[in-house]
PDB file of N, CA, C and O in Angstrom:
ATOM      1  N   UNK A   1       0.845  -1.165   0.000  1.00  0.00           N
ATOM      2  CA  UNK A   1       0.000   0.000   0.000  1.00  0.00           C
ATOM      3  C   UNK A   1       0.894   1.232   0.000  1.00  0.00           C
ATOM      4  O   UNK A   1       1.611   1.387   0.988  1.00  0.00           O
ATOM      5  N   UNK A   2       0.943   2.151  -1.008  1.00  0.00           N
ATOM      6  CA  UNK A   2       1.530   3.396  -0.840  1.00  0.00           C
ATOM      7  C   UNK A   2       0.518   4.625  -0.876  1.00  0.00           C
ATOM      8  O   UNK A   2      -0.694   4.460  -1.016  1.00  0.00           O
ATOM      9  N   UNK A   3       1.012   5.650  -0.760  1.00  0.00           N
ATOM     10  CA  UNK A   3       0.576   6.905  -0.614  1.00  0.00           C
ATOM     11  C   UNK A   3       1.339   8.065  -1.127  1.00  0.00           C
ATOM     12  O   UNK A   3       1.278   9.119  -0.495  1.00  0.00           O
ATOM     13  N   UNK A   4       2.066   7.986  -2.224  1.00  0.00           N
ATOM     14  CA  UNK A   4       3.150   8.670  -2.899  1.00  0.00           C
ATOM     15  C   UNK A   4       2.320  10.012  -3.368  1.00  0.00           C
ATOM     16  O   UNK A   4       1.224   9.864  -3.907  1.00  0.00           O
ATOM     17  N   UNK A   5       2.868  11.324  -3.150  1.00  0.00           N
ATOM     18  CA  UNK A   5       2.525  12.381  -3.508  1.00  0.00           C
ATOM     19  C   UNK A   5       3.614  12.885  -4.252  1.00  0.00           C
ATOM     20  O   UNK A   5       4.626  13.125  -3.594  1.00  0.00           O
ATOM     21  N   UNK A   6       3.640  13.051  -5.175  1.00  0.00           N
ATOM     22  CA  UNK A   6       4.888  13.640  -6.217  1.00  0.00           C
ATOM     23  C   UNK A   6       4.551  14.898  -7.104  1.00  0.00           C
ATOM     24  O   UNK A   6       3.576  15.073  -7.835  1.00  0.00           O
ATOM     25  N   UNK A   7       5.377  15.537  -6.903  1.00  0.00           N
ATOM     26  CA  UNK A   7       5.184  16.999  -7.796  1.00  0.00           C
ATOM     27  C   UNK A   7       5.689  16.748  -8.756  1.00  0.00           C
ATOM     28  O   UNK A   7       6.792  16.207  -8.667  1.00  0.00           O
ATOM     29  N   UNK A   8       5.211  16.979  -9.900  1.00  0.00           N
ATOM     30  CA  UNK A   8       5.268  17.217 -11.443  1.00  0.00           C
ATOM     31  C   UNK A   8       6.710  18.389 -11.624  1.00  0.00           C
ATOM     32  O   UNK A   8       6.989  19.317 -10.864  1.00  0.00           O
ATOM     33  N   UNK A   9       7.499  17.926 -12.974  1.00  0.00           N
ATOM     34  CA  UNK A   9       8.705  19.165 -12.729  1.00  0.00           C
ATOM     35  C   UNK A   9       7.820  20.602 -13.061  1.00  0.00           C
ATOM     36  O   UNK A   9       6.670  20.842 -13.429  1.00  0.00           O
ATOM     37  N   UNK A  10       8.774  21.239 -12.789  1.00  0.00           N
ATOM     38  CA  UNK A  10       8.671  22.740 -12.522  1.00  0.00           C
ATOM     39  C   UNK A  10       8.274  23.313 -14.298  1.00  0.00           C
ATOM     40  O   UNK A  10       7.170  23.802 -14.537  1.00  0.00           O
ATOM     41  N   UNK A  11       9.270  23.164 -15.325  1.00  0.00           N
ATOM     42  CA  UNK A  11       8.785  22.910 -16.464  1.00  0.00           C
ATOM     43  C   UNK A  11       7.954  22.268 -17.361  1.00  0.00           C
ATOM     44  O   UNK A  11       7.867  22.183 -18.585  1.00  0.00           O
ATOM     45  N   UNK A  12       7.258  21.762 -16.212  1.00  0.00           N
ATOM     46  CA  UNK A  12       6.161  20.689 -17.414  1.00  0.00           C
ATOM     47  C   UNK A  12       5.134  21.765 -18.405  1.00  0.00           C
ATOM     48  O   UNK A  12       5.057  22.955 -18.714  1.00  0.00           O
ATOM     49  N   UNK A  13       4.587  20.746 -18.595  1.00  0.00           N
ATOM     50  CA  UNK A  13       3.260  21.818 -20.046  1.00  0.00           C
ATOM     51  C   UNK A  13       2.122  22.210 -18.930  1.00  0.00           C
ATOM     52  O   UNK A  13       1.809  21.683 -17.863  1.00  0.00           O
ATOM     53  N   UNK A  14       1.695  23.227 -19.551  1.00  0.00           N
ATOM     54  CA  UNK A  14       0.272  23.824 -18.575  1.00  0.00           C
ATOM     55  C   UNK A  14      -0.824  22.565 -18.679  1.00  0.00           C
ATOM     56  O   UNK A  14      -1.859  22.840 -18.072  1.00  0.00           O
ATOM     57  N   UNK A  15      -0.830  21.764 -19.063  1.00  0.00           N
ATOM     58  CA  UNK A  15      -2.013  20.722 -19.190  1.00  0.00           C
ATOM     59  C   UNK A  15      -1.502  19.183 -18.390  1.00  0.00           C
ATOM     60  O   UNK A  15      -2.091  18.117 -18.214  1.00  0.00           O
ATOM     61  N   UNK A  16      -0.450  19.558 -18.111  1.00  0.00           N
ATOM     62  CA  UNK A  16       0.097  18.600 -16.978  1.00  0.00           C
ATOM     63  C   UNK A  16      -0.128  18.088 -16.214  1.00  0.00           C
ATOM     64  O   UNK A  16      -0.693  19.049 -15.692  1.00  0.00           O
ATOM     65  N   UNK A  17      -0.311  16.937 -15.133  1.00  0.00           N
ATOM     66  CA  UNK A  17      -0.728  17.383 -13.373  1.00  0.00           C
ATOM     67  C   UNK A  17       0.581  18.102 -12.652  1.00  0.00           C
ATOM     68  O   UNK A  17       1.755  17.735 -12.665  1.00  0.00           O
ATOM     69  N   UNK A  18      -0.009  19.214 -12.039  1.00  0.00           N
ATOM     70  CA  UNK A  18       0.868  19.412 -11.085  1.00  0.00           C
ATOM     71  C   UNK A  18       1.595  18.672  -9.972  1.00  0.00           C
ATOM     72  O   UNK A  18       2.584  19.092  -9.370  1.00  0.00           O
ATOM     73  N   UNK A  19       0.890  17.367  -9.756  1.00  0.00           N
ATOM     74  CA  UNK A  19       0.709  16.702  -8.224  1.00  0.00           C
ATOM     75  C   UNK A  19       0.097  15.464  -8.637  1.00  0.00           C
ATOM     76  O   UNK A  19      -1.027  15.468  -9.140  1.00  0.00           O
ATOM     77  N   UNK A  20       0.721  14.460  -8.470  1.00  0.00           N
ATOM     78  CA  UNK A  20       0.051  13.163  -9.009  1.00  0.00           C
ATOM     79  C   UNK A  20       0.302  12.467  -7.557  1.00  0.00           C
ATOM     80  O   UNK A  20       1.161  12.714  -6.711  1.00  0.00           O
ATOM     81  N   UNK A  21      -0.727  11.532  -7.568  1.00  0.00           N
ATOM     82  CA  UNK A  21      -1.015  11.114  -6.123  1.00  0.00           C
ATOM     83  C   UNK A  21      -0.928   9.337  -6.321  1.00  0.00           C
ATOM     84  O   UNK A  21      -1.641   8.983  -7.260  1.00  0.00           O
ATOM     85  N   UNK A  22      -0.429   8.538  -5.843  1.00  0.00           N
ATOM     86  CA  UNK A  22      -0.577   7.422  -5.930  1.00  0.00           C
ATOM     87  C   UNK A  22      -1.482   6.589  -4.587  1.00  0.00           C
ATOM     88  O   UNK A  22      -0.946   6.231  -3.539  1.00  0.00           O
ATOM     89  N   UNK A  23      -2.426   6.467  -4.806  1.00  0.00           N
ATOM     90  CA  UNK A  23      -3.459   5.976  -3.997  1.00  0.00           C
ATOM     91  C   UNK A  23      -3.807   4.887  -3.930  1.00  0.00           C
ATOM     92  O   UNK A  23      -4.774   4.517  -3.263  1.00  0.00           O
ATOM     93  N   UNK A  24      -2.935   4.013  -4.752  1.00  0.00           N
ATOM     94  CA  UNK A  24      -3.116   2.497  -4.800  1.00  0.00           C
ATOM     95  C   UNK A  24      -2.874   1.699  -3.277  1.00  0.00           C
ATOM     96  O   UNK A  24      -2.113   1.927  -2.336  1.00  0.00           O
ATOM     97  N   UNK A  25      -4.102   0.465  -3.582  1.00  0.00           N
ATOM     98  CA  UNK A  25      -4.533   0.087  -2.389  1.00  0.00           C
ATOM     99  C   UNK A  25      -5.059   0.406  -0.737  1.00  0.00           C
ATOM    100  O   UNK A  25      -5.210  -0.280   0.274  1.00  0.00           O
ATOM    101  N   UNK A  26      -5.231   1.813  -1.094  1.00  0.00           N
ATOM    102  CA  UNK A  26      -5.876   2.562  -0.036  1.00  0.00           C
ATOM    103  C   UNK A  26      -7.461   2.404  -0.562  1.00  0.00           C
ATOM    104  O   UNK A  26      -7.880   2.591  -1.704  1.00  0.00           O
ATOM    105  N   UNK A  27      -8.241   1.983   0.682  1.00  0.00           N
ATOM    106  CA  UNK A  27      -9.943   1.870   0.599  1.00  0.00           C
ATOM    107  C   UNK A  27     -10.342   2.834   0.679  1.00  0.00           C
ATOM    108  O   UNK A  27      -9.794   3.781   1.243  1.00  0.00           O
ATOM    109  N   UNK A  28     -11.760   2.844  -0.051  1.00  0.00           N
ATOM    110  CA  UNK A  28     -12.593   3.686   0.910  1.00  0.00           C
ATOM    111  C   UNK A  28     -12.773   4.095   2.198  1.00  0.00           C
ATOM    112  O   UNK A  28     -12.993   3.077   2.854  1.00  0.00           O
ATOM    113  N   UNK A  29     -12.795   5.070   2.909  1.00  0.00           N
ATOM    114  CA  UNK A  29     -12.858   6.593   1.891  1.00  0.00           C
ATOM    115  C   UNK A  29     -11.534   6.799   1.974  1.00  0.00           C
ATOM    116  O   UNK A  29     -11.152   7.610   1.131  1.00  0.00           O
ATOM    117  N   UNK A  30     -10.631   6.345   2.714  1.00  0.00           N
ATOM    118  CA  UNK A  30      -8.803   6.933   2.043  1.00  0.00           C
ATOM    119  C   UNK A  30      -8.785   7.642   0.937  1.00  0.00           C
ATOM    120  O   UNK A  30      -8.826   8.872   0.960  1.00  0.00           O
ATOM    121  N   UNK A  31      -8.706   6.788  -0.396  1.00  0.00           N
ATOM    122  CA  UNK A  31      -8.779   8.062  -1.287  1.00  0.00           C
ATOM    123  C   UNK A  31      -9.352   9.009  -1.597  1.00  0.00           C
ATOM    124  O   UNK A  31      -8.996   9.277  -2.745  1.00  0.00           O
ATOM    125  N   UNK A  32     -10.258   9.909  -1.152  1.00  0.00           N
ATOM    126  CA  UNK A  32     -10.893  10.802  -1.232  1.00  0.00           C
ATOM    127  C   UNK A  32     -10.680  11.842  -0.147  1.00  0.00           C
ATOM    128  O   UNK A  32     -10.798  13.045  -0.377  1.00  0.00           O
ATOM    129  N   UNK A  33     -10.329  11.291   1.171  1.00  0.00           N
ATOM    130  CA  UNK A  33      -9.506  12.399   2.372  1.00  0.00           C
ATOM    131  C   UNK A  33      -8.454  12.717   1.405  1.00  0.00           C
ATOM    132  O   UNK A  33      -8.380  13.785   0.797  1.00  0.00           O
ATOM    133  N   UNK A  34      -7.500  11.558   1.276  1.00  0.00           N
ATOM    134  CA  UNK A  34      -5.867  12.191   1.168  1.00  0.00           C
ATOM    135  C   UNK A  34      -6.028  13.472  -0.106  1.00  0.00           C
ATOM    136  O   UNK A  34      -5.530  14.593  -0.212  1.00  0.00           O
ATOM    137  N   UNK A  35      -6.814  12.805  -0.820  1.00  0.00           N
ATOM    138  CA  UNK A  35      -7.229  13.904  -2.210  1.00  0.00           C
ATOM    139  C   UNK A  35      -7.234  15.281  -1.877  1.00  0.00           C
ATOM    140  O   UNK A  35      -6.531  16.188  -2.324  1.00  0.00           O
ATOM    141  N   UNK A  36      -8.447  15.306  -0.725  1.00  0.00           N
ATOM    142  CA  UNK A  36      -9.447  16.622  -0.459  1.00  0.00           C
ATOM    143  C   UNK A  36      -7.775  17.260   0.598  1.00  0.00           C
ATOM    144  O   UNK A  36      -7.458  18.442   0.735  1.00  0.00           O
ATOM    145  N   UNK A  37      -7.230  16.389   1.006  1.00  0.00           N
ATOM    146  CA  UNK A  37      -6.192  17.227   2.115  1.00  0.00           C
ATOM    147  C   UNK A  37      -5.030  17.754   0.648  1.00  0.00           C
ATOM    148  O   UNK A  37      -4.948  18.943   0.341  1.00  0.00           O
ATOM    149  N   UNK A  38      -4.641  17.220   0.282  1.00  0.00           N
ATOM    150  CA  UNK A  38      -3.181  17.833  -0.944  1.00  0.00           C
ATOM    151  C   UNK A  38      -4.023  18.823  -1.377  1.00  0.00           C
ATOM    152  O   UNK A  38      -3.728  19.994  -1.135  1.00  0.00           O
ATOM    153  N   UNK A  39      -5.088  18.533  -2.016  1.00  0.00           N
ATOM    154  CA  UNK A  39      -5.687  19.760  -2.958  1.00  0.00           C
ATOM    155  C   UNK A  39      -6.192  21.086  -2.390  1.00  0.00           C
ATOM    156  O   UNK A  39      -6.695  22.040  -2.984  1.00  0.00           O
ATOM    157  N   UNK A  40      -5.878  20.873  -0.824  1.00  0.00           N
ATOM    158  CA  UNK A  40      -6.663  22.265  -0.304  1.00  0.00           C
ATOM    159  C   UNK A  40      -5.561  23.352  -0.574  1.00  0.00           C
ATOM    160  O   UNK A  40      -5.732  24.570  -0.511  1.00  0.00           O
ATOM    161  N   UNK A  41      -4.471  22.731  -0.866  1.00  0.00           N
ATOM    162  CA  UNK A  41      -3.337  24.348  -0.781  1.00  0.00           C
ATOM    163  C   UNK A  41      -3.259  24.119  -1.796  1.00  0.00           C
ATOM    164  O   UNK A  41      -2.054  23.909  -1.936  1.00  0.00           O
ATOM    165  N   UNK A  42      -3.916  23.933  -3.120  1.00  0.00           N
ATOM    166  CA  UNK A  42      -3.465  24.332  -4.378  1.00  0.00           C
ATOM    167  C   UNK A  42      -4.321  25.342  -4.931  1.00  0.00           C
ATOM    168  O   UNK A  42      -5.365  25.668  -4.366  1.00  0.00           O
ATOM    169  N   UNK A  43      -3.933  25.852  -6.008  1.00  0.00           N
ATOM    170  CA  UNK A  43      -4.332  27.074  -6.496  1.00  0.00           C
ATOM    171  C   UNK A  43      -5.668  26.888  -7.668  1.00  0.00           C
ATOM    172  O   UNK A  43      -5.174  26.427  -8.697  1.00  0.00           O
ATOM    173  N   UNK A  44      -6.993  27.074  -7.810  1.00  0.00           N
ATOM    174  CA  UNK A  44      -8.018  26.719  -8.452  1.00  0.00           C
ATOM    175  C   UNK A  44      -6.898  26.625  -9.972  1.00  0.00           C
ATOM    176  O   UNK A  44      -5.993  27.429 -10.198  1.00  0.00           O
ATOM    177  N   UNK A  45      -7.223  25.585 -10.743  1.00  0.00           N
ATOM    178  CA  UNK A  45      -7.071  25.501 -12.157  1.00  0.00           C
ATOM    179  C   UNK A  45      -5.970  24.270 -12.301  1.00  0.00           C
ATOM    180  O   UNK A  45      -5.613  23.704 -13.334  1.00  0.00           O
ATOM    181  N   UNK A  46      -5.477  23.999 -10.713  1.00  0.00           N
ATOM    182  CA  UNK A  46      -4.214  23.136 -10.908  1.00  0.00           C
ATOM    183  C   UNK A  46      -5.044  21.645 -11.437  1.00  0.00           C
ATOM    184  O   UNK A  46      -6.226  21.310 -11.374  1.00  0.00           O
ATOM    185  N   UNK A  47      -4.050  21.094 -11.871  1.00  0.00           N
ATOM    186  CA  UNK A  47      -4.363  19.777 -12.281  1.00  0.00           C
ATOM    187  C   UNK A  47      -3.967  18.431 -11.824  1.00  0.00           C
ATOM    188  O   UNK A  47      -2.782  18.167 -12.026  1.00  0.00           O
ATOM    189  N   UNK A  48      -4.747  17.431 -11.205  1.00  0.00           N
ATOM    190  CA  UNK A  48      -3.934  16.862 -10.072  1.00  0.00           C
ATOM    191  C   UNK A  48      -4.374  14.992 -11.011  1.00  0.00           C
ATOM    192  O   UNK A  48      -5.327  14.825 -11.772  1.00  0.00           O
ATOM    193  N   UNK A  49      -3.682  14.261 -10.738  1.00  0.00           N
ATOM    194  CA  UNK A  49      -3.564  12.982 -10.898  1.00  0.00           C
ATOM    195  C   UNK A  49      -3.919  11.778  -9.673  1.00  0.00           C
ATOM    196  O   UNK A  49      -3.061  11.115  -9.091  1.00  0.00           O
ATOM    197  N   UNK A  50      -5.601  11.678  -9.428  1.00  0.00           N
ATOM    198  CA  UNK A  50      -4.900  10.632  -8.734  1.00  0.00           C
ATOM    199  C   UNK A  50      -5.071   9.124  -9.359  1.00  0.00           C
ATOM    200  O   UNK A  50      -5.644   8.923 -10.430  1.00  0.00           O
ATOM    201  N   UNK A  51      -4.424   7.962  -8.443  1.00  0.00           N
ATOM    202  CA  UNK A  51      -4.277   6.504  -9.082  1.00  0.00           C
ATOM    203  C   UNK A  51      -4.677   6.122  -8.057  1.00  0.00           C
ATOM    204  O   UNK A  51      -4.365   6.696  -7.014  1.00  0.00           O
ATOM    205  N   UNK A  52      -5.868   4.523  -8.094  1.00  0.00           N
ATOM    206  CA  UNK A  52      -6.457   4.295  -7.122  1.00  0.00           C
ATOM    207  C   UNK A  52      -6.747   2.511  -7.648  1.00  0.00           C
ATOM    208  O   UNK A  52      -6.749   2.142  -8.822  1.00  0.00           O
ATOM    209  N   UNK A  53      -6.927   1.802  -6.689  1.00  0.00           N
ATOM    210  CA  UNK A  53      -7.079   0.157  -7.056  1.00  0.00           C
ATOM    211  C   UNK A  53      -8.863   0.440  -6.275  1.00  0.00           C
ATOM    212  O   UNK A  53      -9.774  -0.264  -6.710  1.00  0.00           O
ATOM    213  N   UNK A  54      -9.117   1.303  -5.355  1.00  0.00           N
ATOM    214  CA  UNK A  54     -10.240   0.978  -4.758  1.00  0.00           C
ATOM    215  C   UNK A  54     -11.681   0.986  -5.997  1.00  0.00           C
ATOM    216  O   UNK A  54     -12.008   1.900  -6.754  1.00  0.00           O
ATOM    217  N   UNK A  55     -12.183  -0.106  -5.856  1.00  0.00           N
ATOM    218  CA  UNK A  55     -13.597   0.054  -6.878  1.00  0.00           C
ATOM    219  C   UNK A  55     -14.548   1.275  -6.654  1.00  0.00           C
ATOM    220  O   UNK A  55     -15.337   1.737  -7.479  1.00  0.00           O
ATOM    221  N   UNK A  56     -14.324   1.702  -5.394  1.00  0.00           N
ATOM    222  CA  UNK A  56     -15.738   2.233  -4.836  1.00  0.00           C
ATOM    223  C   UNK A  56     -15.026   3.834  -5.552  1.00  0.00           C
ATOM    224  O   UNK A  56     -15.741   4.830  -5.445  1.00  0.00           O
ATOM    225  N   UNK A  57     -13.984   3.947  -6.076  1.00  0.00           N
ATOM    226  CA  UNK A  57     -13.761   5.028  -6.361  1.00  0.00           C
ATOM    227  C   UNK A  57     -14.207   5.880  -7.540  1.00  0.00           C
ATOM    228  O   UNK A  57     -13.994   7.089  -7.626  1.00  0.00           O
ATOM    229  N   UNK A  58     -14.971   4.992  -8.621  1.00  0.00           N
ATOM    230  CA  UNK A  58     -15.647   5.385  -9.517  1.00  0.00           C
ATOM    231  C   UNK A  58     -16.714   6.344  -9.152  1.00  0.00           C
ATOM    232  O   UNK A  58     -17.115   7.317  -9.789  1.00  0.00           O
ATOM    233  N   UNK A  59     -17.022   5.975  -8.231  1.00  0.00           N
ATOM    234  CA  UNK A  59     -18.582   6.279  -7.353  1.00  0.00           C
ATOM    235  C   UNK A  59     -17.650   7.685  -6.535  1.00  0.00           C
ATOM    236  O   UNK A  59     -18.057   8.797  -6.874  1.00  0.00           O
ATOM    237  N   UNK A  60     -16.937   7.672  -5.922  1.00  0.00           N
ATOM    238  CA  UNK A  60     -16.538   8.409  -4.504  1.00  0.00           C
ATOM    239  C   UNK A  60     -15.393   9.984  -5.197  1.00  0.00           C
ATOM    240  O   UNK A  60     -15.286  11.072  -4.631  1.00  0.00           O
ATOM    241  N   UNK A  61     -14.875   9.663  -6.203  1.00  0.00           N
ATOM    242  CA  UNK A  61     -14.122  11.063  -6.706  1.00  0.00           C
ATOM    243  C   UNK A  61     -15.008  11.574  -7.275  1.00  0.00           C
ATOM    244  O   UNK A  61     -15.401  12.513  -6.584  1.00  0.00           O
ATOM    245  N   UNK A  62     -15.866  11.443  -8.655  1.00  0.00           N
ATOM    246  CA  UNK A  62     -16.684  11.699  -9.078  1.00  0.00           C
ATOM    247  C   UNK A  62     -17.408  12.322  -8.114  1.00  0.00           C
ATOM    248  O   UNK A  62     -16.593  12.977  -7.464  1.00  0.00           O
ATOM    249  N   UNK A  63     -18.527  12.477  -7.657  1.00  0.00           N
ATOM    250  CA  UNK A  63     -18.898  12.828  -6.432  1.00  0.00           C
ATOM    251  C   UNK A  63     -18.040  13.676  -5.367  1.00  0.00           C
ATOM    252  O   UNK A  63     -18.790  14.564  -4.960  1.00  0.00           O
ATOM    253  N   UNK A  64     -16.989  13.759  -4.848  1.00  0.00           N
ATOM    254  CA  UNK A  64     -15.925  14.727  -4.292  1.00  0.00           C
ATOM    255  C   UNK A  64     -16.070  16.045  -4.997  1.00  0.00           C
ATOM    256  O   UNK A  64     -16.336  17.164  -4.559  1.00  0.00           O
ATOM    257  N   UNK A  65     -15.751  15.482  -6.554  1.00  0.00           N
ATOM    258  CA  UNK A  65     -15.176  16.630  -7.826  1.00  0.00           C
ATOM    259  C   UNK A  65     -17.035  17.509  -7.852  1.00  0.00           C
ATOM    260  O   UNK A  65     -17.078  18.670  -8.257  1.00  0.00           O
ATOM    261  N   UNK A  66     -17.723  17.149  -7.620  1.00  0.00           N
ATOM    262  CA  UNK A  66     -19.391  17.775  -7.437  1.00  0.00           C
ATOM    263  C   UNK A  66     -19.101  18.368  -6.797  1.00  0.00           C
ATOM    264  O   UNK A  66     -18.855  19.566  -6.941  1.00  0.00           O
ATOM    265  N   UNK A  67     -19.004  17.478  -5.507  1.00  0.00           N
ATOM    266  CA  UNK A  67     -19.489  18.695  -4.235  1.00  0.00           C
ATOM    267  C   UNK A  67     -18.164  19.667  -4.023  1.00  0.00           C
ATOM    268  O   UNK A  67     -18.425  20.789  -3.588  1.00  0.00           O
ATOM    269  N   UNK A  68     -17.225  19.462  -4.198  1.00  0.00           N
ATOM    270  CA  UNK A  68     -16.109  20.304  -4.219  1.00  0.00           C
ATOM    271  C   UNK A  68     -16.127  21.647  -5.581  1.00  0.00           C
ATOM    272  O   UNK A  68     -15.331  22.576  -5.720  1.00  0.00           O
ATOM    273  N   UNK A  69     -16.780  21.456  -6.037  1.00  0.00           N
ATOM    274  CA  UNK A  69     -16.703  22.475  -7.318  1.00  0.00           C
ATOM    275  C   UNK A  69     -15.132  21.882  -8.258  1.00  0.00           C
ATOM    276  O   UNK A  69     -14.364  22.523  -8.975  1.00  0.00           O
ATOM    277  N   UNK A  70     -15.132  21.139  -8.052  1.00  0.00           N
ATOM    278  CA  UNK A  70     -13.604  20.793  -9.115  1.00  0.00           C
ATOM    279  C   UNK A  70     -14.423  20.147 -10.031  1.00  0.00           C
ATOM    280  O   UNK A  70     -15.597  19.801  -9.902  1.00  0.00           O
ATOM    281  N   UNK A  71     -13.447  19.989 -11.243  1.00  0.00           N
ATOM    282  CA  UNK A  71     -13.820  19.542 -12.446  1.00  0.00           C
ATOM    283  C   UNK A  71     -13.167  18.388 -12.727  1.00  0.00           C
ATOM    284  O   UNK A  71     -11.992  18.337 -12.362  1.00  0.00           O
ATOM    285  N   UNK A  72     -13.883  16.924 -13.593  1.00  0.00           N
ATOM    286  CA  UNK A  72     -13.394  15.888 -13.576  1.00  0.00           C
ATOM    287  C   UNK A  72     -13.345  15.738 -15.008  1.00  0.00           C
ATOM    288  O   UNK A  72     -14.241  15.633 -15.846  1.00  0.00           O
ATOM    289  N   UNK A  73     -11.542  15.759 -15.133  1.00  0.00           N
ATOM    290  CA  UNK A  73     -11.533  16.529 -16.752  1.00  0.00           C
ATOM    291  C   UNK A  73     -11.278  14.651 -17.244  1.00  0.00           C
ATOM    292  O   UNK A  73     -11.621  14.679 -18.426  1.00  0.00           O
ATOM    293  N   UNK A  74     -10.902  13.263 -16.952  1.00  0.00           N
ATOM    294  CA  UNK A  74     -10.911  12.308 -17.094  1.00  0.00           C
ATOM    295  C   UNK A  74     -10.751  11.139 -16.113  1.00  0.00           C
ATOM    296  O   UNK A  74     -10.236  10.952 -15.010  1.00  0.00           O
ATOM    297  N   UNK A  75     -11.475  10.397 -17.088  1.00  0.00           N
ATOM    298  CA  UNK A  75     -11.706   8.848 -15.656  1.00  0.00           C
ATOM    299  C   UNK A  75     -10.746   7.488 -16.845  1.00  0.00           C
ATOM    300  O   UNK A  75     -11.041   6.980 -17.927  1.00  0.00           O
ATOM    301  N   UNK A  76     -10.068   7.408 -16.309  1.00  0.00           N
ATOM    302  CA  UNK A  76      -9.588   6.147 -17.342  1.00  0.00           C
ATOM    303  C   UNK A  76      -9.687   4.922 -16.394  1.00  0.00           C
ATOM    304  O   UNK A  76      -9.472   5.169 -15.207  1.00  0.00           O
ATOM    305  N   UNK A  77      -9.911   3.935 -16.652  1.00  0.00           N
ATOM    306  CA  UNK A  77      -9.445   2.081 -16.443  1.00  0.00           C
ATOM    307  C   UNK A  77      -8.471   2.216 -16.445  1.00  0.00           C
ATOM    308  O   UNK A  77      -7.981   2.970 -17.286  1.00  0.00           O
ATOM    309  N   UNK A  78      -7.492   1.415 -15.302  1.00  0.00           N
ATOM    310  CA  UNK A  78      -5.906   0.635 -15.890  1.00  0.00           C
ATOM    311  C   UNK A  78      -5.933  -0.709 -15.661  1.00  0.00           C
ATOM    312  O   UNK A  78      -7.123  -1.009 -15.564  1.00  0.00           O
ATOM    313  N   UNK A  79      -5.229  -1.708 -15.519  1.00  0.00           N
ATOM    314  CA  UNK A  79      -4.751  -2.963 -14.994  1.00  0.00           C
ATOM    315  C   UNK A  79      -5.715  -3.113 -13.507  1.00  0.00           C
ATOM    316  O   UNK A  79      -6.638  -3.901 -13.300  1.00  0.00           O
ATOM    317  N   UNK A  80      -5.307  -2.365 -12.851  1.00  0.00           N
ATOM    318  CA  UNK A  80      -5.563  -2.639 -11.495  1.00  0.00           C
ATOM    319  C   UNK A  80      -6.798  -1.793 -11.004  1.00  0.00           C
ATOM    320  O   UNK A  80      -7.021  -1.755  -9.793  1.00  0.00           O
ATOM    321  N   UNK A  81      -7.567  -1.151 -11.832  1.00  0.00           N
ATOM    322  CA  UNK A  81      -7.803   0.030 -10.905  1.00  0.00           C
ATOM    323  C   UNK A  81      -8.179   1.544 -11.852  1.00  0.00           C
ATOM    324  O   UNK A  81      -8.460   1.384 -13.040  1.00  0.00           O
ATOM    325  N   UNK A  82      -8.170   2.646 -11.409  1.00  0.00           N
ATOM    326  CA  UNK A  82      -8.829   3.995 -12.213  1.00  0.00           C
ATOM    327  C   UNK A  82      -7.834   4.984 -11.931  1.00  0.00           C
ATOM    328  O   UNK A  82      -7.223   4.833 -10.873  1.00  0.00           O
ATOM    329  N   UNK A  83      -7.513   6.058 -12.719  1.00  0.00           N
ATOM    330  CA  UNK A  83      -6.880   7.243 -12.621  1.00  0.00           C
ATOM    331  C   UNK A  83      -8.003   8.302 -12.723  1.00  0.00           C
ATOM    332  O   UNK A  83      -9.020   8.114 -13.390  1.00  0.00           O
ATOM    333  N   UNK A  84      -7.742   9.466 -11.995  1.00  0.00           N
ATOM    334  CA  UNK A  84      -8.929  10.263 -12.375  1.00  0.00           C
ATOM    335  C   UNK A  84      -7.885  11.848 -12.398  1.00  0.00           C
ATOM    336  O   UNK A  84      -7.042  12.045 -11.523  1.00  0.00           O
ATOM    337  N   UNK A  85      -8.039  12.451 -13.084  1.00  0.00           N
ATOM    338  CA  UNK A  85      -7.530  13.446 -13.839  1.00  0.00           C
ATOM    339  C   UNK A  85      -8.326  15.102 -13.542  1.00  0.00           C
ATOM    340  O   UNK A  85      -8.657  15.865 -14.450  1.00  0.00           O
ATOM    341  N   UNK A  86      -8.471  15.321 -12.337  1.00  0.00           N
ATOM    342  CA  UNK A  86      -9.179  16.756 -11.879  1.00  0.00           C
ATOM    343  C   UNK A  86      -8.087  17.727 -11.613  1.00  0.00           C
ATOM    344  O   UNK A  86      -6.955  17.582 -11.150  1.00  0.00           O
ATOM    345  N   UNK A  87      -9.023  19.184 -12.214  1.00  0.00           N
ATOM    346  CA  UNK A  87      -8.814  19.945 -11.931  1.00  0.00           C
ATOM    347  C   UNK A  87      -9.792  20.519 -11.083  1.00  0.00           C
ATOM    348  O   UNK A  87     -11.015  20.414 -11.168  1.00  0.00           O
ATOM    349  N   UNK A  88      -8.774  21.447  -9.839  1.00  0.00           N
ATOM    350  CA  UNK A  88      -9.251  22.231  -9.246  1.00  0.00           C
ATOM    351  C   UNK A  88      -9.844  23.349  -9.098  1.00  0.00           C
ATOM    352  O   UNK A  88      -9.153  24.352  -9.276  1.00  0.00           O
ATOM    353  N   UNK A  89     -11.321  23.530  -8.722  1.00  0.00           N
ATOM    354  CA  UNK A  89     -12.174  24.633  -8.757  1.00  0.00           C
ATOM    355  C   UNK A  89     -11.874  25.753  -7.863  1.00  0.00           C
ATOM    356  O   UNK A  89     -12.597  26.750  -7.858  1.00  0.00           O
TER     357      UNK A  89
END
C-alpha cells in the first residue's frame, strides 16, 4: 500500500498534473480524504492525478469533484484500478 505524492517538474506543459497522487490500495474513503487534504493548498485551475485500485472510487471522486466544485476533466481504467484526472475549482 503506498501513498506517494509527487510533484510534477517545474517545467512541465500547462495541461500537466501538477501533483500526481498514488493511492493504490488505499480503501474507501482513504482516497478521497488524502485527495481533499493535498488539494486544499493548491491554487483553483491546478491539475492533479490521482491513481487508485479501490472500486468504490468510480462512485466516490466523481462525487468529491461535485461537491467540491472541481472539475473531472478524465476517468480512465488501468490494470488494477482507475486514474482520475481533476482539476481544481
Amino acid at each position: 500500500m503506498t501513498s506517494d505524492a509527487r510533484p510534477t517538474s517545474p517545467d512541465r506543459h500547462p495541461e500537466e498534473p501538477a501533483l500526481s497522487l498514488d493511492l493504490k490500495g488505499l480503501k474507501c474513503p482513504l482516497p478521497v480524504i488524502r485527495t481533499r487534504k493535498r488539494m486544499a493548498a493548491l491554487d483553483p485551475g491546478t491539475l492533479v492525478l490521482v491513481e487508485t485500485t479501490d472500486p468504490l472510487a468510480v462512485i466516490d471522486i466523481p462525487h468529491f469533484c461535485t461537491e467540491g466544485g472541481h472539475r473531472l476533466e478524465r476517468r480512465t481504467a488501468t490494470d488494477r484500478g482507475h486514474s482520475f484526472l481533476i482539476r481544481k475549482g
